[in-house]
C-alpha positions in Angstrom: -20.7 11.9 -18.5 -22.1 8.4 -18.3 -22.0 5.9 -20.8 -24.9 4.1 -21.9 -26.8 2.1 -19.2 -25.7 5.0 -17.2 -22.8 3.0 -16.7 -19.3 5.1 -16.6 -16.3 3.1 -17.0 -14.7 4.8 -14.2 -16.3 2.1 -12.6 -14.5 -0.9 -14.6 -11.1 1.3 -13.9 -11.9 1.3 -10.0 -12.0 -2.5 -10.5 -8.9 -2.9 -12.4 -7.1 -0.6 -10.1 -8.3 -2.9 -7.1 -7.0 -6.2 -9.0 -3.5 -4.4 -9.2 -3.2 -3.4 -5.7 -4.4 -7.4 -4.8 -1.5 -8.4 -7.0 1.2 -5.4 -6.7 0.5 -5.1 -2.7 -1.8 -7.8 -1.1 0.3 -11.0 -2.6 3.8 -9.1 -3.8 4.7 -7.3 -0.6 2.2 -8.0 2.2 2.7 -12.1 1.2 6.2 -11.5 2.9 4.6 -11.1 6.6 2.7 -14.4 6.5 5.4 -16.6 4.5 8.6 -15.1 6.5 8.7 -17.3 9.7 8.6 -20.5 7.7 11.0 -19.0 4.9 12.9 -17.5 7.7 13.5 -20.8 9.4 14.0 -22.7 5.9 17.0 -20.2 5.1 17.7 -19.8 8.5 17.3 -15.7 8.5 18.7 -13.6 11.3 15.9 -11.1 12.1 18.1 -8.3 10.8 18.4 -10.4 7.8 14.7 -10.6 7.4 14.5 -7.1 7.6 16.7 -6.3 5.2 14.9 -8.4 2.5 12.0 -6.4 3.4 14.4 -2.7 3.0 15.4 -4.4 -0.7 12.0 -4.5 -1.7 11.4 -1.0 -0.9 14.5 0.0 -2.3 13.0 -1.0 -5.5 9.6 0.5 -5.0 11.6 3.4 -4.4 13.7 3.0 -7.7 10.3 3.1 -9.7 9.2 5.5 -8.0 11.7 8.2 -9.3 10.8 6.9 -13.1 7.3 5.7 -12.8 5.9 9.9 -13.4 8.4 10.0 -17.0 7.4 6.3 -18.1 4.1 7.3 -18.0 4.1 10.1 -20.3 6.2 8.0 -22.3 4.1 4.7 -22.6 0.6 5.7 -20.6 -0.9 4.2 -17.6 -2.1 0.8 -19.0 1.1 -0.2 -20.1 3.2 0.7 -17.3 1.1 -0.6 -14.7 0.1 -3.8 -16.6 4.1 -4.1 -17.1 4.6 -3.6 -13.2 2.3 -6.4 -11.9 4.3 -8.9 -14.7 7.6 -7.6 -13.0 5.9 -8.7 -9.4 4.7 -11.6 -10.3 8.0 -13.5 -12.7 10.2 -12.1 -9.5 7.7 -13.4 -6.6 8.4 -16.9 -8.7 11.9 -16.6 -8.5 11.8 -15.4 -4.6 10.1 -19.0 -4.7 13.3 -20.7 -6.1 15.8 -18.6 -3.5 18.4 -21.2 -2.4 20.3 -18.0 0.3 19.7 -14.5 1.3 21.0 -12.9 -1.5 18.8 -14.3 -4.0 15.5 -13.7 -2.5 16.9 -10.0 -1.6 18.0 -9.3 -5.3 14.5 -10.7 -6.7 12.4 -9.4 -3.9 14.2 -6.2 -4.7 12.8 -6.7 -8.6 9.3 -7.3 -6.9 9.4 -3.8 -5.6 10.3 -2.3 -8.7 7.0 -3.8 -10.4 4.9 -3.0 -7.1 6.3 0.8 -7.1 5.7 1.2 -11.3 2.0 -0.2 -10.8 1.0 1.4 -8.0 1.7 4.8 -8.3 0.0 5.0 -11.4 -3.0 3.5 -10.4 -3.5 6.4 -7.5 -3.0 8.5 -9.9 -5.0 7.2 -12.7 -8.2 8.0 -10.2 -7.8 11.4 -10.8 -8.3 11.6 -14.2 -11.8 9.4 -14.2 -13.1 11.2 -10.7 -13.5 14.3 -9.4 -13.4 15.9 -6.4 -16.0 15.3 -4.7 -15.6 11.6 -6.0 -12.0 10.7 -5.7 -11.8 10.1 -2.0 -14.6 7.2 -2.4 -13.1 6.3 -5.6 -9.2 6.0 -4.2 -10.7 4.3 -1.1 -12.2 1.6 -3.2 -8.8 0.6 -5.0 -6.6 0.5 -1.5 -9.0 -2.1 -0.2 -7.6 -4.5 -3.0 -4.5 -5.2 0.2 -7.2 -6.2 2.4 -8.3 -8.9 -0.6 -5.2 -9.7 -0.9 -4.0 -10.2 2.9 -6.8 -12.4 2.9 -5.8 -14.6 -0.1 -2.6 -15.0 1.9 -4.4 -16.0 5.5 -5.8 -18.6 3.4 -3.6 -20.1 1.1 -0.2 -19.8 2.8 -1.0 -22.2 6.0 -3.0 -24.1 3.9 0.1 -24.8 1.3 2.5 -24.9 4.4 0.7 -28.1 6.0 -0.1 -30.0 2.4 3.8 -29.4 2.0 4.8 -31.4 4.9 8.8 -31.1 4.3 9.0 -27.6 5.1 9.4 -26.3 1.4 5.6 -24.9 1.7 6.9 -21.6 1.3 8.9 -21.9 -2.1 5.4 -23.5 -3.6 3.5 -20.7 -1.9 5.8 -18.1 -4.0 4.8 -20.1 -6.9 1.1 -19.9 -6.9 1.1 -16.6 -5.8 3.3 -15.3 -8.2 1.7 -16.9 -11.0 -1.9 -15.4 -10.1 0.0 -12.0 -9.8 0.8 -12.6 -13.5 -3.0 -13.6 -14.5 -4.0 -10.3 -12.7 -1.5 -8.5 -15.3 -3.0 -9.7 -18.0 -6.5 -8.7 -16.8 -5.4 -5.6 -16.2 -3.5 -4.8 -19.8 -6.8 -5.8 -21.3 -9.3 -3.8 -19.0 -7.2 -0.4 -17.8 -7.7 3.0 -20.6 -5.6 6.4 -19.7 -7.9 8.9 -19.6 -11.9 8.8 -20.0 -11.3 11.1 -23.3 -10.0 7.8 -24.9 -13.7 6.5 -25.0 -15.2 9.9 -25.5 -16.2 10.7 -22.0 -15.7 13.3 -18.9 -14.3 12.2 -15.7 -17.6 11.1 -12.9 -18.4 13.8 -10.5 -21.6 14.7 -8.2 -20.9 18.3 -7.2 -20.2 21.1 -9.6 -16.7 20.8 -11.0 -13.8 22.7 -9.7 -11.9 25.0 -11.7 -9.0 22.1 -11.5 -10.4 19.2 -12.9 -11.5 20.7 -16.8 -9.2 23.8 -16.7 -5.8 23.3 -16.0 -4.5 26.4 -17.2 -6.3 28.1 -14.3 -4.2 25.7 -11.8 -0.6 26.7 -12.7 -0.5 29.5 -10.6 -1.9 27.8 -7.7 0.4 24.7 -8.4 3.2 26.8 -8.5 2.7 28.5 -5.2 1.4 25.3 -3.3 3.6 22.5 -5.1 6.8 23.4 -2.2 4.4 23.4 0.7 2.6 20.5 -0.4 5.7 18.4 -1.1 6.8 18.9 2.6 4.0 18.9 4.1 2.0 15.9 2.8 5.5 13.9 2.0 6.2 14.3 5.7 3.2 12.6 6.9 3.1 10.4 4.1 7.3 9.1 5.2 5.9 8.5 8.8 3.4 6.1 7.4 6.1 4.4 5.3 8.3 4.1 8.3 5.8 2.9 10.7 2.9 0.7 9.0 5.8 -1.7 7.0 7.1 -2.7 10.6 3.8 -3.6 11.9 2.3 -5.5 8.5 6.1 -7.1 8.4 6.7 -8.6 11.6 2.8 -8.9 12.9 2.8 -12.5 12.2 6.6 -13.4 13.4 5.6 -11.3 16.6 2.5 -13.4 17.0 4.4 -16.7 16.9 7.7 -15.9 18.1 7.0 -13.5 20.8 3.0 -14.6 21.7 3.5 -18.7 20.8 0.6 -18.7 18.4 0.5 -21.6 16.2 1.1 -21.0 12.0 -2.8 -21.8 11.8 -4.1 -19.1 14.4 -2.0 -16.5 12.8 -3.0 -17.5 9.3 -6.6 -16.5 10.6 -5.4 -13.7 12.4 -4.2 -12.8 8.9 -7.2 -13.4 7.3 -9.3 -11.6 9.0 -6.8 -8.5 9.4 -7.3 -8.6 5.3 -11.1 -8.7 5.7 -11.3 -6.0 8.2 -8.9 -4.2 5.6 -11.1 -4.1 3.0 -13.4 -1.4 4.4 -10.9 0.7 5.9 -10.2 2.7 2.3 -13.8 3.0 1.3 -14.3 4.0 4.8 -11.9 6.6 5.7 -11.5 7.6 2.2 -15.4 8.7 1.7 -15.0 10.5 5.5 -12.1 12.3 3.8 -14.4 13.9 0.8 -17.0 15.3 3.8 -14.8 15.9 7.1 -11.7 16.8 4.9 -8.6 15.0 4.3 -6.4 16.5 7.2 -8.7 15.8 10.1 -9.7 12.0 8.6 -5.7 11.1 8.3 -5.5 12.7 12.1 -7.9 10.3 12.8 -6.2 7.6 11.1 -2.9 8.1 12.5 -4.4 8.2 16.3 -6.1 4.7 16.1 -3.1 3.3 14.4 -0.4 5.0 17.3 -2.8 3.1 19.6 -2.9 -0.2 17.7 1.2 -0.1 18.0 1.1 0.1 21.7 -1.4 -2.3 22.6 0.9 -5.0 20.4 3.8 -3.8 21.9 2.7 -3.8 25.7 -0.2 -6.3 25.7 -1.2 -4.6 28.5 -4.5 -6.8 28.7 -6.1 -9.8 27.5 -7.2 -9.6 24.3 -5.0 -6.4 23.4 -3.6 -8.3 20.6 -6.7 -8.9 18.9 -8.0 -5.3 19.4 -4.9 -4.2 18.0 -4.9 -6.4 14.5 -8.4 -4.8 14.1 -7.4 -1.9 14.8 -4.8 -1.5 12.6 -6.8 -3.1 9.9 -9.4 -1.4 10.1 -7.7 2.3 9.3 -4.1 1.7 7.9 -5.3 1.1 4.7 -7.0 4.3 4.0 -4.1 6.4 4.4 -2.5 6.3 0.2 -6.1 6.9 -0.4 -6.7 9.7 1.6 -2.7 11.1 0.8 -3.4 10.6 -3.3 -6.8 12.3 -2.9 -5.0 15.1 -1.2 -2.4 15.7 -3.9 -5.3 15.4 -6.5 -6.6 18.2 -4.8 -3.6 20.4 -4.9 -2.4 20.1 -7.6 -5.5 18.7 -10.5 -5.0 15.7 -12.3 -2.8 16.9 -15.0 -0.1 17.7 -12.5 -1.0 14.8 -10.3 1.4 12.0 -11.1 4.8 14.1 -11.2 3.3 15.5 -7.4 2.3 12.2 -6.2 5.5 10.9 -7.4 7.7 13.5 -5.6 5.6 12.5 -2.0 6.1 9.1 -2.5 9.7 9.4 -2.4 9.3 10.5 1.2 7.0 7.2 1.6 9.4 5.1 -0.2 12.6 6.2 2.4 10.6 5.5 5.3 9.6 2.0 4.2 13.2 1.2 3.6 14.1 2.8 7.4 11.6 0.7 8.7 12.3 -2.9 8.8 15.8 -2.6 8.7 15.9 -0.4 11.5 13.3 -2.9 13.0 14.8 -6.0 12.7 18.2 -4.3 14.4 15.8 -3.9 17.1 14.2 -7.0 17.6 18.0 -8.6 17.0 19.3 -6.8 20.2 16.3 -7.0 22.3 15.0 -10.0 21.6 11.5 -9.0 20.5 9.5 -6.3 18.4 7.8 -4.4 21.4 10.8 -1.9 21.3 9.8 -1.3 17.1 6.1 -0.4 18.1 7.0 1.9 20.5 8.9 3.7 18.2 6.4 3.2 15.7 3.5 4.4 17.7 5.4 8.1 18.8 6.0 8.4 14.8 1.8 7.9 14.1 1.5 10.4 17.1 3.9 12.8 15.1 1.9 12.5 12.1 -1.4 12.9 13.5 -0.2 16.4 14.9 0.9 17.2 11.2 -2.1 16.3 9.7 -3.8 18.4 11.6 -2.2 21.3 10.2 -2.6 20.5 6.6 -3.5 23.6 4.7 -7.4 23.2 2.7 -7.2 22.5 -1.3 -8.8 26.1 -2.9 -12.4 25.0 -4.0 
């Protein structure tokens, strides 16, 4: 089980997998929040507009989703994921050198294609080096990698902003981000193995193994009769996370300067510290999962994340809007985890990545609903407080179906 120096390489794939989601997530997607007002104004963006830059990008995560489960069997994990984060990082750059709408749609469109084919896998790949009783913990650790990357943002991108005085801060922000997006890649290529067979070792576990995880003859039947139920089920709370967290991680920052009057700097902190409270919300809620079980933890979850929508949409007292960019920081994160963890459990890892796929199409749909739909919104109205509402009765809806989220057979 463990290599020498009782160290298990699980460990170094936890790491990898934590560099990807920095690159794929933290600087591809979540880089769009902090850099859109100034990109925004540069390009001058209708809100619908932005919006719909945001739906392209998930239109492409949703793209590579549909593929990412066959490319996989085809090329293996390391090369597909290593493959995605280069496809993030060469489009990010050219997002950097958009002159009009349509070219930073079509190549932010690319950057979802690379975020979708990296970061599937890497969910995925969790299963095969961690058990049961581990892969909570394990999956927990790799989401924080947006929190690490949120905060690379809060730093660097009002940093670059004021040392580019002309207002082209954003197309060298791209740039630098992009380009550490493609180091991350190569790190990755060199780091990431398929399986734990590859180097002559079984999968890290501290409970006795379930019939899933080393027999996977055993699991057709119950993958088979569970694979509909779980599909719906878990794909139905997984879409109302897609819907509702990409408007809030999106349009946070606009919200804050547009709608609040908060300066580039104070929301670049207020970025930076939503990353660093995001780091601990995967390890958190993920190890909760593994003990108090992975319906009741995303119940929990979805509560403190319907609240954190209504306290930015109402601001109903001072100080709401810091409560809620903890808040939401503090939880959000942990729900892929948690919802990879879960299909794990249903379904073993052999049967993982095709299940895990098939959910995230659910995801993928409501990320593209969300901003669009959003941004439509905040175009008529004049602000976002009408987009959390709606967001916040969606969290409530999948709270009450998370709750009801049938047990894995132990």
């Amino acid at each position: 089980m463990l290599c020498r120096q009782n160290f298990h390489y699980g460990w170094i794939i936890v790491f990898s997998g934590i560099l990807a989601i920095v690159a794929v997530l933290g600087l591809g997607r979540f880089s769009l929040g902090m850099i859109l007002p100034s990109m925004g104004s540069d390009l001058n963006l209708s809100y619908s507009r932005m919006g719909f830059i945001g739906t392209g990008n998930f239109i492409g995560y949703l793209l590579a989703v549909v593929v990412s489960s066959r490319m996989v069997k085809l090329l293996g994990y390391r090369t597909v994921i290593s493959g995605g984060i280069f496809l993030v990082g060469t489009s990010m750059i050219v997002v950097g050198g958009a002159n009009g709408f349509w070219l930073a749609l079509t190549a932010f469109f690319c950057t979802g294609i690379g975020s979708g084919l990296a970061n599937v896998p890497v969910m995925v790949l969790i299963s095969h080096w961690f058990g049961s009783s581990m892969r909570g913990r394990a999956t927990g650790l790799v989401v924080s990698g947006s929190g690490l990357g949120i905060m690379l943002t809060g730093l660097l991108v009002p940093a670059i902003n004021n040392w580019a005085a002309d207002g082209q801060g954003w197309r060298t922000n791209w740039l630098i981000l992009g380009s550490l997006v493609l180091a991350i890649g190569l790190v990755c290529a060199l780091l990431i193995r398929n399986r734990p067979q590859d180097l002559g070792l079984t999968n890290i576990e501290t409970s006795p193994k379930r019939k899933e995880d080393n027999q996977p003859d055993l699991l057709s039947k119950q993958a088979k009769t569970t694979g509909k139920r779980v599909f719906l089920h878990l794909g139905s709370i997984y879409f109302f996370f897609g819907f509702t967290y990409v408007i809030y991680v999106t349009f946070v920052i606009t919200t804050l300067i547009n709608d609040y009057s908060f300066s580039e700097a104070v929301a670049g902190r207020f970025w930076f510290w939503f990353g660093l409270l995001g780091i601990f919300s995967g390890p958190l809620f993920g190890s909760l999962s593994d003990h108090l079980g992975r319906g009741r933890t995303l119940a929990l979850v979805f509560t403190l994340q319907a609240v954190s929508h209504l306290l930015l949409a109402l601001n109903p007292l001072p100080g709401s809007v810091y409560f809620s960019i903890a808040l939401f920081a503090l939880c959000a994160w942990s729900v892929p985890s948690i919802v990879a963890a879960a299909n794990s459990d249903y379904l073993g890892p052999l049967k993982a990545a095709s299940g895990f796929a098939a959910i995230t199409l659910l995801f993928g749909i409501g990320q593209i609903s969300g901003p669009a739909l959003a941004g439509i919104l905040a175009e008529k109205s004049g602000s976002f407080s009408q987009a959390y509402l709606l967001a916040s009765v969606l969290t409530v809806a999948a709270a009450m179906l998370s709750l009801f989220l049938p047990k894995s057979e132990q």
